[in-house]
C-alpha angles and dihedrals in degrees: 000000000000112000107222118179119270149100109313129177132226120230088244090050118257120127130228135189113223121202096196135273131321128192124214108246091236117029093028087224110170115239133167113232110208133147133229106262085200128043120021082351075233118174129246149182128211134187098260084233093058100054096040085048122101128246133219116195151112085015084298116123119180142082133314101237126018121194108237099162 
């Protein structure tokens, strides 16, 4: 799954703009760069694999993140 930037939502609800994908400059680890759209609107990086990845938990089985913009 390819991570294009828009408006994607977290499992427990809160939503986050991301602006693409960004690689560390050593290890050219992949990570996705978005920002809180609630809050301090504060600004944040994730492994890609973590935030394509699914979640289990409180009876709820999905993934992590979902594009709705």
């Amino acid at each position: 799954m390819e991570i294009e930037p828009g408006i994607y939502e977290h499992f427990k609800g809160q939503r986050y703009e991301v602006f693409g994908i960004a690689r560390h400059s050593e290890t050219e680890e992949v990570f996705v760069s978005y920002r809180k759209l609630y809050d301090d609107y504060s600004h944040w990086v994730r492994p890609v694999a973590m935030f394509l990845g699914n979640v289990e938990r409180d009876g709820y089985s999905g993934p992590r993140f979902r594009r709705v913009v």
